[in-house]
ROSEDREN-380187 format. One line per field, with one value per residue: x, y, z of N, C-alpha, C in turn. Coordinates in nm, 4 decimals, padded with zeros to 6 digits. Each point is the difference from the previous one (the first is absolute). Layout:
BEGIN
n_xx = (X ...);
n_yy = (Y ...);
n_zz = (Z ...);
ca_xx = (X ...);
ca_yy = (Y ...);
ca_zz = (Z ...);
c_xx = (X ...);
c_yy = (Y ...);
c_zz = (Z ...);
END
This chain:
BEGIN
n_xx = (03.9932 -00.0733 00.1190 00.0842 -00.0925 00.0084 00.1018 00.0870 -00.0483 00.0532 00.0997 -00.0366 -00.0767 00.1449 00.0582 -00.1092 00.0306 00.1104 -00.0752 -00.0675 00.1063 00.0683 -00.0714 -00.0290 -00.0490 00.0016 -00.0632 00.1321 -00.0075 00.0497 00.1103 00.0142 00.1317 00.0420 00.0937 -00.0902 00.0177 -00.1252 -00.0180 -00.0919 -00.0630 00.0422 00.0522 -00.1120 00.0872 -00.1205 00.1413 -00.0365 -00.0479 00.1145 -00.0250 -00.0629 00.1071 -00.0495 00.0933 -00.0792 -00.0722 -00.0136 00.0267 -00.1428 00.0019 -00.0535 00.0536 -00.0661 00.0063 00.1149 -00.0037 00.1244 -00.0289 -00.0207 00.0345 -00.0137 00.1158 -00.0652 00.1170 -00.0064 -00.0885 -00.0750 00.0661 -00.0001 -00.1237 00.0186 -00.1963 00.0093 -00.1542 00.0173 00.0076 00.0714 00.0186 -00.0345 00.0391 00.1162 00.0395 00.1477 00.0567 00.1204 00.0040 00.1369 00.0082 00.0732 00.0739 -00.0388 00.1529 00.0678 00.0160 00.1043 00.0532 00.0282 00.1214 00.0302 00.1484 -00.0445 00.1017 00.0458 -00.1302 00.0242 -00.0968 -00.1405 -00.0851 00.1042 -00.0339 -00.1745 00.0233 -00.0372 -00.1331 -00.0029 -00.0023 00.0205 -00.0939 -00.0277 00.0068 -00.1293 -00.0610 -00.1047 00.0455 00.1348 -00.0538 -00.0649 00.1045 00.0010 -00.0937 00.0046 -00.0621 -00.1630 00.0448 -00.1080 00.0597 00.0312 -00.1084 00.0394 00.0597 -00.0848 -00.0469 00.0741 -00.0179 -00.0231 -00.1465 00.0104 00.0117 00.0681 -00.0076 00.0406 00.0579 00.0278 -00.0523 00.0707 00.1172 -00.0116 00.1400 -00.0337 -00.1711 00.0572 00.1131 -00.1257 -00.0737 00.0642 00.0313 -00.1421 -00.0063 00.1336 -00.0081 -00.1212 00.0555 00.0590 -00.1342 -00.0625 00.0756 00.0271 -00.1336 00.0260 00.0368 -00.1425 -00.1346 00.0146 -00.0353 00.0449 00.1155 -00.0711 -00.0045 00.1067 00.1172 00.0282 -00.0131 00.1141 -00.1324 00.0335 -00.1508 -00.0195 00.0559 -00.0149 -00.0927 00.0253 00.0666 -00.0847 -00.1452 00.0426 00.0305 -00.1247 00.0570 00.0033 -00.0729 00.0341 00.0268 -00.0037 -00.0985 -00.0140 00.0375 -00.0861 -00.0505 -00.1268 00.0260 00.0127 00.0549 00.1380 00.0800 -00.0372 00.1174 00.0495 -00.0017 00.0069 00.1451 00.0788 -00.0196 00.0800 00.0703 -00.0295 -00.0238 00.0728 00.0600 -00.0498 -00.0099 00.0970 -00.0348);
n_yy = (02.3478 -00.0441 -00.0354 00.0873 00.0894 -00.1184 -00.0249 00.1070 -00.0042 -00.1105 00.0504 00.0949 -00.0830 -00.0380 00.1003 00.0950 -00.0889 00.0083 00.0905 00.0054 -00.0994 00.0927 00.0905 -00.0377 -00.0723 -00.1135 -00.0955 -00.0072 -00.0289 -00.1172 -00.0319 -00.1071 00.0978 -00.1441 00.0473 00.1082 -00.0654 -00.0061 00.1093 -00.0909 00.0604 00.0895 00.0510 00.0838 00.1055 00.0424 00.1207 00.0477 -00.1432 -00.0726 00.0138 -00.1069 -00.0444 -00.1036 -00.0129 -00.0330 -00.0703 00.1039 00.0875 -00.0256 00.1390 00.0692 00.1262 00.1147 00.0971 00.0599 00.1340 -00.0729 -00.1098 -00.0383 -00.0951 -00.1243 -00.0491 -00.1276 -00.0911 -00.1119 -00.0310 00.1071 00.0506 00.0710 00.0858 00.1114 00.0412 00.1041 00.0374 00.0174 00.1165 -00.0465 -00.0600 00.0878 00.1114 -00.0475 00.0501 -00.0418 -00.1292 00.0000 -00.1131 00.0565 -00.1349 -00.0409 -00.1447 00.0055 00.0455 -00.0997 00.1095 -00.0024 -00.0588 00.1489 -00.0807 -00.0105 00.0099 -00.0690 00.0333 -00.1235 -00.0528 -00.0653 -00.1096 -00.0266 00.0649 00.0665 -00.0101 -00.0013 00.0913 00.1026 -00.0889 00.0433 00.1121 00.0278 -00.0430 00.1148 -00.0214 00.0554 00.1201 -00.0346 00.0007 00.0326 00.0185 00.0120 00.0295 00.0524 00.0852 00.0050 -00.0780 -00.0044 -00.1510 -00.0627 00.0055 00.0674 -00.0806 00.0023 00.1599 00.0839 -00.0969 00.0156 00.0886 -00.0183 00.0519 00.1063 00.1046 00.0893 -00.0371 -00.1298 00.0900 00.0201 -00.1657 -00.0106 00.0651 00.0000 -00.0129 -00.0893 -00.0235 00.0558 -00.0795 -00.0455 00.0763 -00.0271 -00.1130 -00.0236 -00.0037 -00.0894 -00.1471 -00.0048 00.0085 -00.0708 -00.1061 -00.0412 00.0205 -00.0915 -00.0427 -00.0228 -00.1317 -00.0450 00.0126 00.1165 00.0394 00.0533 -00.1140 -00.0758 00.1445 00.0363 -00.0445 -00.0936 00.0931 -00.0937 00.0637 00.1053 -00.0049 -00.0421 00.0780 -00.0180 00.0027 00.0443 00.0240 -00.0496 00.0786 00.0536 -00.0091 -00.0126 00.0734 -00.1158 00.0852 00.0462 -00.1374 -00.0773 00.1161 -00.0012 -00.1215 -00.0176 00.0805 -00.0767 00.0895 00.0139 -00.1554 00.0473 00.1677 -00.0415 -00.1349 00.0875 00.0818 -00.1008 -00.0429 00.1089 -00.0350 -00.1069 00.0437 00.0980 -00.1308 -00.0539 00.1280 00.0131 -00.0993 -00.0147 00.1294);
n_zz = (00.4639 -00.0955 -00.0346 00.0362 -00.0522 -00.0811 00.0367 -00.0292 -00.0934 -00.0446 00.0589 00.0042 -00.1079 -00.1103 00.0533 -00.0625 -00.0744 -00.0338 00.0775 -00.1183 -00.0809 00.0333 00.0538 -00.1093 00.0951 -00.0334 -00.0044 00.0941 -00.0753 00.0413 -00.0650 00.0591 -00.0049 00.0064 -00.0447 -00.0256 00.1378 -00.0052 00.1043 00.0537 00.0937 -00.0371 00.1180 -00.0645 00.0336 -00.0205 00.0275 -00.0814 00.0198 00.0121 -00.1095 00.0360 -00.1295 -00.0333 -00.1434 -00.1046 -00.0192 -00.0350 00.1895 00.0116 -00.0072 00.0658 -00.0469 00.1238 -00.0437 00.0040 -00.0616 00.0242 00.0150 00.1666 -00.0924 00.1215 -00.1172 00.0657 00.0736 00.0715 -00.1421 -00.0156 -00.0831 00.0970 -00.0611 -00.0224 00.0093 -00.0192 00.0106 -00.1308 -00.0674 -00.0043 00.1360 00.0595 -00.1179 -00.0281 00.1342 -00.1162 00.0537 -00.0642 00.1062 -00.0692 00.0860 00.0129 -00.0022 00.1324 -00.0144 -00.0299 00.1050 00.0161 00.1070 00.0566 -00.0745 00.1200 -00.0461 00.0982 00.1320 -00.0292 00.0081 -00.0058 -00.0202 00.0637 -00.0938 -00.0334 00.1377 -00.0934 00.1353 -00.0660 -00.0894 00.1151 00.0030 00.1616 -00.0275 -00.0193 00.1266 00.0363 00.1118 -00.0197 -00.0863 00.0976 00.0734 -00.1421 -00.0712 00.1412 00.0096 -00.1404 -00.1096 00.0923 -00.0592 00.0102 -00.1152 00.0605 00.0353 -00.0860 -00.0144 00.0569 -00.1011 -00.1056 00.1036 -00.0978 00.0369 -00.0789 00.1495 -00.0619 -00.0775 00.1267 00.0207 -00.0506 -00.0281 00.0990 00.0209 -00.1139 00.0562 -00.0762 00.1413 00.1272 -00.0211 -00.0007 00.1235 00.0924 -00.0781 -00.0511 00.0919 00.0023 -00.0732 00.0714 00.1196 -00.0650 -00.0140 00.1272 00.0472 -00.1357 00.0500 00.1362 -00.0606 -00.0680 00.1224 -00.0436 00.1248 -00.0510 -00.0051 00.0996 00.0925 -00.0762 -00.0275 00.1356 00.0644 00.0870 00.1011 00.0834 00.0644 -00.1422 -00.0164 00.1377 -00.0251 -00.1162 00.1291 00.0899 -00.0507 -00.0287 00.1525 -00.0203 -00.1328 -00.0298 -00.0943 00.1046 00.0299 -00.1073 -00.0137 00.1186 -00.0173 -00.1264 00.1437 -00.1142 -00.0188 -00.0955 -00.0351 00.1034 -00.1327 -00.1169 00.1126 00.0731 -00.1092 -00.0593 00.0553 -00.0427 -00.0964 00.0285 00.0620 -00.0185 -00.1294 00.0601 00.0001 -00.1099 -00.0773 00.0303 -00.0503);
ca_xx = (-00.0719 -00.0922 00.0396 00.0307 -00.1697 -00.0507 00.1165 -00.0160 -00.1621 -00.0112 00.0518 -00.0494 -00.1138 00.0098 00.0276 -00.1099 -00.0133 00.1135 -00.0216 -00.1344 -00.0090 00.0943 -00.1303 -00.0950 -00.0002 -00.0176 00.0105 00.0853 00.0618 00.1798 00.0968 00.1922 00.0435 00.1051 00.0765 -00.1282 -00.1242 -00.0493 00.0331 -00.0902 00.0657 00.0290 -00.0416 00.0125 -00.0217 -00.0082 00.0409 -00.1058 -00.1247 -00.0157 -00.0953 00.0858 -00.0508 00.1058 -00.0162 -00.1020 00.1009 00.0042 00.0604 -00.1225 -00.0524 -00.0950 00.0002 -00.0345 00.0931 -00.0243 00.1029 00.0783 -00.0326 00.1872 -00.0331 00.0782 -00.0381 00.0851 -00.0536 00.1107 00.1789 00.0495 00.0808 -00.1432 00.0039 -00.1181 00.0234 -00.0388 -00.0932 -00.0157 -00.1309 -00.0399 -00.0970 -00.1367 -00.0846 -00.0295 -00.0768 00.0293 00.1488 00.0563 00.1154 00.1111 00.0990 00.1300 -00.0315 00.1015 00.0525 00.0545 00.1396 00.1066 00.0506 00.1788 00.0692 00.1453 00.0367 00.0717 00.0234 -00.0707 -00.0258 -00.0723 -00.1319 -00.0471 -00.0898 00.0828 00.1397 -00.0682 -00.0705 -00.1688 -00.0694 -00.0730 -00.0048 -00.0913 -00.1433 -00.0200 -00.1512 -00.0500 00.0301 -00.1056 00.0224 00.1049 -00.0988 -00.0568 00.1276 00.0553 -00.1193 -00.0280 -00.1230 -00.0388 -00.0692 -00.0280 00.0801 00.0954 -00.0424 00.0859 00.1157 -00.0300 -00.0403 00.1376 00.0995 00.0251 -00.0237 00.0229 -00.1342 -00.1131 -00.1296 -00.1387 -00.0546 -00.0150 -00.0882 -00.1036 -00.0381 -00.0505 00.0472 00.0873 -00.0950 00.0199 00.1144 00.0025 -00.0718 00.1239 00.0980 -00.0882 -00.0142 00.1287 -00.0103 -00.0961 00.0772 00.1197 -00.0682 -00.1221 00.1478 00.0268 -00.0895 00.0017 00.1686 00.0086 -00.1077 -00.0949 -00.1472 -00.0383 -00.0453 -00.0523 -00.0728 00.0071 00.0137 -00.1056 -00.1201 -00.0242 -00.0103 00.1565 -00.0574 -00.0079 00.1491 00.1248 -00.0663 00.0729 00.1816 00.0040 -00.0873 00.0890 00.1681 -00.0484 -00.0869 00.1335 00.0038 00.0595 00.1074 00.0857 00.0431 00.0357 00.1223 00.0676 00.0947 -00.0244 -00.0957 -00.1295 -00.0453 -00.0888 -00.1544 -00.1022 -00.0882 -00.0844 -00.0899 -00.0627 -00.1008 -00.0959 -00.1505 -00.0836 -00.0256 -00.0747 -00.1352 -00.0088 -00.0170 -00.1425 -00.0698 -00.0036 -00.0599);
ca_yy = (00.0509 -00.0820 -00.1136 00.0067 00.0001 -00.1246 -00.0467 00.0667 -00.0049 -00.1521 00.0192 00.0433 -00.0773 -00.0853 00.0580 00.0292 -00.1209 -00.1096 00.0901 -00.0573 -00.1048 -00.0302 -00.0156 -00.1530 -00.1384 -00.0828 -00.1266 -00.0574 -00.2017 -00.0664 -00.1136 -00.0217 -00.1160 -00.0226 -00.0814 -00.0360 -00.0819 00.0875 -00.0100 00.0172 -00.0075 00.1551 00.1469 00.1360 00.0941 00.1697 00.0767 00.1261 -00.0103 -00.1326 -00.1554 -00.1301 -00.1095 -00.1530 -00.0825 -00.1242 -00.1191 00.0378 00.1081 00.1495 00.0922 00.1296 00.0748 00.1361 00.1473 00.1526 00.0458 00.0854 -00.1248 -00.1319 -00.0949 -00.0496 -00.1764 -00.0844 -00.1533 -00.0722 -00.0593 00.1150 00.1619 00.1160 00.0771 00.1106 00.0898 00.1433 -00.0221 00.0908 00.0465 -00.0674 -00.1507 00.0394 -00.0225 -00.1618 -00.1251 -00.0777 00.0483 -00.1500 00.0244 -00.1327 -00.0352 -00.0657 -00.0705 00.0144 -00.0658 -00.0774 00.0513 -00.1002 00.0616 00.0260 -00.1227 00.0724 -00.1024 00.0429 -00.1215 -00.0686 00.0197 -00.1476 00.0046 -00.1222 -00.0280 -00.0317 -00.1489 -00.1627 -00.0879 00.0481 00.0659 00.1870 00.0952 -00.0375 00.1311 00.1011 00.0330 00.0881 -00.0781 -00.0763 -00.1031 -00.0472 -00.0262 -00.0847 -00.1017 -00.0035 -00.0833 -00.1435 -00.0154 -00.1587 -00.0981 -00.1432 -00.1185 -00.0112 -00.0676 -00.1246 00.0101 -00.0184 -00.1023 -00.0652 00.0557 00.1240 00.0823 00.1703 -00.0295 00.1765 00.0162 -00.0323 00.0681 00.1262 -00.0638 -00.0202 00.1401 00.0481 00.0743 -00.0459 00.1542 00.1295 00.0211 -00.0049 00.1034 00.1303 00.0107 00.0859 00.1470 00.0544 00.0374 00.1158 00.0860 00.0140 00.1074 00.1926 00.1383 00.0037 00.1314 00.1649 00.0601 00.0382 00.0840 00.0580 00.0377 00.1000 -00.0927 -00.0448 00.0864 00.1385 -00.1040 -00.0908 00.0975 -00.0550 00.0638 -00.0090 -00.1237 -00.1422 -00.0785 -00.0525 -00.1148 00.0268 -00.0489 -00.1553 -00.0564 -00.0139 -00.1095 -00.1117 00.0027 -00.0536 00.0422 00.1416 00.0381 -00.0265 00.0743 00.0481 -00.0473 00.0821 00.1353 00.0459 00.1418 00.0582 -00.0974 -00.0353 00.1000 -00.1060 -00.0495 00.0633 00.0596 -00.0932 -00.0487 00.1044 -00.0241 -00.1206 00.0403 00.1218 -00.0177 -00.1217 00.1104 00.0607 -00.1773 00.0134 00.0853);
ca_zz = (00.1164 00.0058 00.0260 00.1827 00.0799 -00.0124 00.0629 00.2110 00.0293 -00.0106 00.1228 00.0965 -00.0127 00.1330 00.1277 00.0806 -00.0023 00.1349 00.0790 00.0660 00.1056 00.1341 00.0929 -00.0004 00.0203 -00.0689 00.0015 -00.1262 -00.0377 -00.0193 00.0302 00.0576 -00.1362 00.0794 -00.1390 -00.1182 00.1036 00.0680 00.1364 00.0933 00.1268 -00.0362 00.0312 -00.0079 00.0579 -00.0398 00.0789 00.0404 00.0338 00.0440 -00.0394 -00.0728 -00.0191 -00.0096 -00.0844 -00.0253 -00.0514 -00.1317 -00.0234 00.0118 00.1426 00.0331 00.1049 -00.0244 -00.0330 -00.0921 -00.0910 00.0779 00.0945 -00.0372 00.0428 00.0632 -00.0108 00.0877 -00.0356 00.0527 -00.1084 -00.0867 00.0448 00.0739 -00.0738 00.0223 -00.1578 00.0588 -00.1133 -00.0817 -00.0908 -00.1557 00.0478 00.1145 -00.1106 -00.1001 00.1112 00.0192 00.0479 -00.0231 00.1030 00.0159 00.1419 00.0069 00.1097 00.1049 00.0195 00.1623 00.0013 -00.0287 00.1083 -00.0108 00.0455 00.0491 00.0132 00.0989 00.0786 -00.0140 00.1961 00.0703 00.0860 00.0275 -00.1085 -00.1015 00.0226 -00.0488 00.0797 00.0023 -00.0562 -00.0021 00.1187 00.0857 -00.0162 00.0902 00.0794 00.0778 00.1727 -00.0209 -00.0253 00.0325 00.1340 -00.0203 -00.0092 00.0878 00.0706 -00.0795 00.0021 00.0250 -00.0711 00.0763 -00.0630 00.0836 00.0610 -00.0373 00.0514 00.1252 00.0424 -00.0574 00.0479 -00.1267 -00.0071 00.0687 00.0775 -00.0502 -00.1181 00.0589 00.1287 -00.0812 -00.0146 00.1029 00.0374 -00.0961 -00.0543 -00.1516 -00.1068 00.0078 -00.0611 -00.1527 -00.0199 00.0021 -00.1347 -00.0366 00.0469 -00.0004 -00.2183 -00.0620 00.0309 -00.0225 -00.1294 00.0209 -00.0295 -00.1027 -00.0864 00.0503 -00.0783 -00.1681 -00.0706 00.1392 00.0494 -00.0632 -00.1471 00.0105 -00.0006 -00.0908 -00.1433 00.0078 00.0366 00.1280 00.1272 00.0795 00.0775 -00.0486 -00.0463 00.0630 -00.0043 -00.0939 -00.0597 00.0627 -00.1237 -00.1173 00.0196 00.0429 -00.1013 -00.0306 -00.1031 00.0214 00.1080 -00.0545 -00.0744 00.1243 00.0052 -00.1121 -00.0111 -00.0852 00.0800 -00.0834 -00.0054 00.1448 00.0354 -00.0889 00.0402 00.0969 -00.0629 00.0224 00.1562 00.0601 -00.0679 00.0255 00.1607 -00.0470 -00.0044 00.1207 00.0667 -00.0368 00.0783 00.1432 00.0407);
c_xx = (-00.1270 -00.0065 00.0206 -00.1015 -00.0670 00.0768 -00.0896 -00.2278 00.0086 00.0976 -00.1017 -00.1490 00.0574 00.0152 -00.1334 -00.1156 00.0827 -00.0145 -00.1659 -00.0026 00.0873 -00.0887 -00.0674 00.0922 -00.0752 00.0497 00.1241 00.0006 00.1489 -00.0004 00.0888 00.0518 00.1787 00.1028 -00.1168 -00.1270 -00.0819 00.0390 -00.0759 -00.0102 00.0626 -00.0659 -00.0069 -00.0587 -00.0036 00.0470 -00.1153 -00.1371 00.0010 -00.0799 00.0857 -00.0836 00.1151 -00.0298 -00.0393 00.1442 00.0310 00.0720 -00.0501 00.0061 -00.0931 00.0044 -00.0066 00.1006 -00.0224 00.1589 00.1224 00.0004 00.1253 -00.0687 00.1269 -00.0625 00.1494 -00.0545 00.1520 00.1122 00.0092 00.0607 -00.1223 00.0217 -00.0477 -00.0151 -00.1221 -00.0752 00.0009 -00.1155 00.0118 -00.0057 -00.0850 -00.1169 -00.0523 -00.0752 00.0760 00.1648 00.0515 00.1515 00.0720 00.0676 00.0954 00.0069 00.1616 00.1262 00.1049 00.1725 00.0785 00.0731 00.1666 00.0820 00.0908 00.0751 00.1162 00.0491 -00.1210 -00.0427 -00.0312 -00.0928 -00.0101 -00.0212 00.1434 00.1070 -00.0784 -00.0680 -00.1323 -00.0048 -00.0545 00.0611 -00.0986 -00.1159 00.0516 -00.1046 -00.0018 00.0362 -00.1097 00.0121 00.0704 -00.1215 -00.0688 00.0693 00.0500 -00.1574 -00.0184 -00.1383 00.0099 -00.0612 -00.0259 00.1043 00.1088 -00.0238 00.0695 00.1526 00.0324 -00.0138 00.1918 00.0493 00.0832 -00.0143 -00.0159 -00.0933 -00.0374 -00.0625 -00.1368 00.0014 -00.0684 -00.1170 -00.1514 -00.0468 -00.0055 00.0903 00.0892 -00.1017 -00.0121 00.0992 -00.0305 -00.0642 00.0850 00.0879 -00.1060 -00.0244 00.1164 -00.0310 -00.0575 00.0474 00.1056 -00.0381 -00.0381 00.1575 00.0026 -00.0761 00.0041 00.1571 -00.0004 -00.0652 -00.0465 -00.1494 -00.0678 -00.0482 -00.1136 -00.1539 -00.0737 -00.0550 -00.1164 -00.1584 -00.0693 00.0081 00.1243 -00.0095 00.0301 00.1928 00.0455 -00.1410 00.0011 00.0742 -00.0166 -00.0418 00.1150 00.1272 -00.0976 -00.0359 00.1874 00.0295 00.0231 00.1148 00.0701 00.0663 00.0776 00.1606 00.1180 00.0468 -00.0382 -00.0904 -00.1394 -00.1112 -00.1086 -00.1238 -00.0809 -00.0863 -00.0771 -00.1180 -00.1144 -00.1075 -00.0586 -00.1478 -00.0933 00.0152 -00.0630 -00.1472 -00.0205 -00.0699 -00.1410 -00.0689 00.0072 -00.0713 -00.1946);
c_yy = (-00.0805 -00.1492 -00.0291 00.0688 -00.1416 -00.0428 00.0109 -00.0152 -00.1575 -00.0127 00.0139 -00.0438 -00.1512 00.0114 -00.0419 -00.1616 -00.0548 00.0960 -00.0721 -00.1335 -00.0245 -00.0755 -00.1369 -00.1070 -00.0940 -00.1736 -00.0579 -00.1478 00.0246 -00.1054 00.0045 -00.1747 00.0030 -00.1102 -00.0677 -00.0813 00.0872 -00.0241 -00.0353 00.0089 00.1399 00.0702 00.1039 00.1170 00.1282 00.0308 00.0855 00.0183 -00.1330 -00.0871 -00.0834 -00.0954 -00.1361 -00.0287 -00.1528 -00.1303 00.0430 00.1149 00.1037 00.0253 00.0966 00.0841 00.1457 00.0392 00.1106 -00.0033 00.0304 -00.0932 -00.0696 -00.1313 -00.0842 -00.1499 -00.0423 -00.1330 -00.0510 -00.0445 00.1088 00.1133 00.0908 00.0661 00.1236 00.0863 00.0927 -00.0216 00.1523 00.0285 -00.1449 -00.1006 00.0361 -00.0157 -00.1466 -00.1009 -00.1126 -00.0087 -00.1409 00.0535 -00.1382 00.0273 -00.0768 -00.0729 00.0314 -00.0270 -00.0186 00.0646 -00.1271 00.0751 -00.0366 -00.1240 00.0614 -00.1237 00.0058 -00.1540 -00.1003 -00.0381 -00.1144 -00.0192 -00.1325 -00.0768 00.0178 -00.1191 -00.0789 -00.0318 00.0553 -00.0005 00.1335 00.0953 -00.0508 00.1484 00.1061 00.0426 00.1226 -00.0099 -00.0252 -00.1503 -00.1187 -00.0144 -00.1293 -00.1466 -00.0845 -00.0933 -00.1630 00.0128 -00.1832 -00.0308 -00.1055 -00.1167 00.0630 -00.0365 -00.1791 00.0249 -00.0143 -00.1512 -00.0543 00.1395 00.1072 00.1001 00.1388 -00.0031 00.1404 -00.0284 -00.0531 00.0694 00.1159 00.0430 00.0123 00.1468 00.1072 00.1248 00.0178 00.0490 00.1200 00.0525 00.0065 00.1067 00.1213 -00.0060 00.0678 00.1604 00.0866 00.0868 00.1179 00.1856 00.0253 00.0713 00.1635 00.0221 -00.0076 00.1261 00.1446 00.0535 00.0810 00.1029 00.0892 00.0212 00.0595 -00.0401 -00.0609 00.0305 00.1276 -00.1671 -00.1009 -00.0148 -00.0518 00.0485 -00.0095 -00.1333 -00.1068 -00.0049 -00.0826 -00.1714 -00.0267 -00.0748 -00.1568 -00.0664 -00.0542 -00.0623 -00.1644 -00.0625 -00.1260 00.0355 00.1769 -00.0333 -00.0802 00.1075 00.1282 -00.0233 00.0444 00.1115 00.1586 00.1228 00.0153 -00.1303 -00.0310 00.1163 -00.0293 -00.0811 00.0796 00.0735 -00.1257 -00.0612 00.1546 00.0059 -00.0887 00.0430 00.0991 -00.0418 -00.1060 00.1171 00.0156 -00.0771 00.0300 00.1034 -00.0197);
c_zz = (00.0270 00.0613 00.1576 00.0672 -00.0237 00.0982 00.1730 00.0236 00.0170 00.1314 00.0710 00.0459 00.1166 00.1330 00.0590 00.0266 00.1272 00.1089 00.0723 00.0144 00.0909 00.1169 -00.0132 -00.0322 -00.0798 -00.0198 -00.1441 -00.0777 00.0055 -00.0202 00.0073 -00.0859 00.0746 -00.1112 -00.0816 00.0049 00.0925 00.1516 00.1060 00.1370 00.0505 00.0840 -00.0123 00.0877 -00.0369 00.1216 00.0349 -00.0031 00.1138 -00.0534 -00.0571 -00.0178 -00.0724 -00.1447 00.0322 -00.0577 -00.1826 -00.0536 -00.0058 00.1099 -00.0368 00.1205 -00.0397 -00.0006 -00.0701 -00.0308 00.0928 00.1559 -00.0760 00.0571 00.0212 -00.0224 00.1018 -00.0307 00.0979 -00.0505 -00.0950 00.0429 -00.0028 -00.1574 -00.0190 -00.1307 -00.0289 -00.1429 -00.0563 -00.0586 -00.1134 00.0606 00.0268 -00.1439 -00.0568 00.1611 00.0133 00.0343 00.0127 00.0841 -00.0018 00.1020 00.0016 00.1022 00.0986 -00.0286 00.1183 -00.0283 00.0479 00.1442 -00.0593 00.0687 00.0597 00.0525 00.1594 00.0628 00.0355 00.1476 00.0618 00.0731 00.0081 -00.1205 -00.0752 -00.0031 00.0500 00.1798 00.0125 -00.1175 -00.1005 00.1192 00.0698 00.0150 00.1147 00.0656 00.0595 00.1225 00.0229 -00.0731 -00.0076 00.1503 -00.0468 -00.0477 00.0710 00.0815 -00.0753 -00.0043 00.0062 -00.0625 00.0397 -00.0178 00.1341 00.1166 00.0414 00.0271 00.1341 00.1278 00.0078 00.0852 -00.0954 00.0027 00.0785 00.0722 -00.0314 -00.0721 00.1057 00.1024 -00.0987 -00.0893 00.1051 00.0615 -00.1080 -00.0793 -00.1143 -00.1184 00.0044 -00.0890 -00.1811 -00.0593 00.0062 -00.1174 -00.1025 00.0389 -00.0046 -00.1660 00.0148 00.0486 -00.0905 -00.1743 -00.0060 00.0297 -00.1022 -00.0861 00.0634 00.0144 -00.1385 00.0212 00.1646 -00.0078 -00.1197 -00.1373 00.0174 -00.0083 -00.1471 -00.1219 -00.0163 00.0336 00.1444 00.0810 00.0795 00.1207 -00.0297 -00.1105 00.0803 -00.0273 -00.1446 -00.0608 00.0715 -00.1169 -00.1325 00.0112 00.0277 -00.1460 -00.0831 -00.1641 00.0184 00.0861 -00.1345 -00.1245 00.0720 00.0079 -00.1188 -00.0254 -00.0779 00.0360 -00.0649 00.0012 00.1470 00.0476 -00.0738 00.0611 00.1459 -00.0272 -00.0409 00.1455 00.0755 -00.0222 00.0617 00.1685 -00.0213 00.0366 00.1327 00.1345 00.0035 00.0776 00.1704 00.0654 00.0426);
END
């Protein structure tokens, strides 16, 4: 009887311990260790506070939390990882996170009638590129180079690229294949994410998302992670530039 009143009182001592630090927060150390090399370069994301922060060239990080916080490591060549801090990290402050590097699925071989093409019976090269309708305009307009100046002279040469040249529309056309990309991005994000994300998560006035979303398709280190498909990676990096437009906001005021 003595024994299980020691028992259930050392229970219950811990209880009342992992109870009072639920509530506090506190500054963690990590590292990240990838087939036994440290990891550098690493994004981390507390879910439930949003802070983040990037391992060093050594594999150190630092970041707040509490007891019962998930943290979210990402990286471009690693598999995403996630890991919910306990009473017995939150205590020791410290947390060693192994990641695994990406790997490359292997696409299904189906073996079917064989199809003939340009490129397989040796007279292309390559496939011929696929354009936009913008950019098939611009294809089609040519761009001018002085050296065709000399075609011209030998009767050679195309006369669009110099008219086109002259009345300026091979630059209009280059602006519209730009403006085409960037449209074709902002759906991309108000394909992934609504108003609301932008607003509740990111903490961006309902006024300023749609200026937002220009800021960040102009940014070529979100539109390439943009492309990867990768969800959490591309809310990592928004939560990011939310910050830095956030504070561009202030300034302007």
């Amino acid at each position: 009887m003595k024994i299980n009143r020691l028992i259930i009182g050392f229970v219950s001592f811990m209880s009342q311990i992992s109870f009072g630090q639920n509530g506090i927060e506190k500054m963690l150390q990590g590292k990240i260790i990838v087939d036994s090399i440290a990891a550098s370069g690493v994004n981390i994301l507390n879910t439930a506070n949003d802070k983040t922060a990037v391992s060093n060239k050594v594999g150190d990080f630092f970041i707040s939390a509490k007891i019962n916080d998930v943290l979210v490591f990402t990286s471009l060549n690693l598999e995403s990882h996630r890991l919910q801090i306990n009473l017995t990290t939150f205590s020791s402050g410290v947390l060693f996170v192994k990641m695994s590097p990406k790997k490359t699925a292997l696409k299904e071989v189906v073996v079917s009638k064989k199809e003939f093409s340009a490129v397989s019976l040796g007279i292309m090269s390559k496939a011929p590129k696929s354009f936009s309708p913008a950019e098939r305009q611009l294809q089609t307009a040519g761009d001018f180079k002085p050296i065709m100046l000399l075609g011209l002279l030998g009767g050679s040469m195309e006369l669009d690229p110099l008219i086109n040249k002259i009345n300026g529309r091979t630059k209009r056309l280059k602006k519209l294949v730009v403006l085409e990309k960037k449209e074709i991005n902002l759906n991309k994000i108000s394909e992934l994410y609504t108003d609301d994300f932008f607003t509740t998560r990111l903490g961006i006035s309902s006024e300023y998302v749609g200026g937002f979303k220009y800021y960040i398709v102009e940014n070529d280190a979100f539109l390439k992670v943009l492309s990867s498909k990768n969800e959490e990676e591309i809310t990592f990096f928004m939560i990011t530039l939310a910050q830095e437009y956030k504070a561009l906001i202030v300034l302007e005021k």
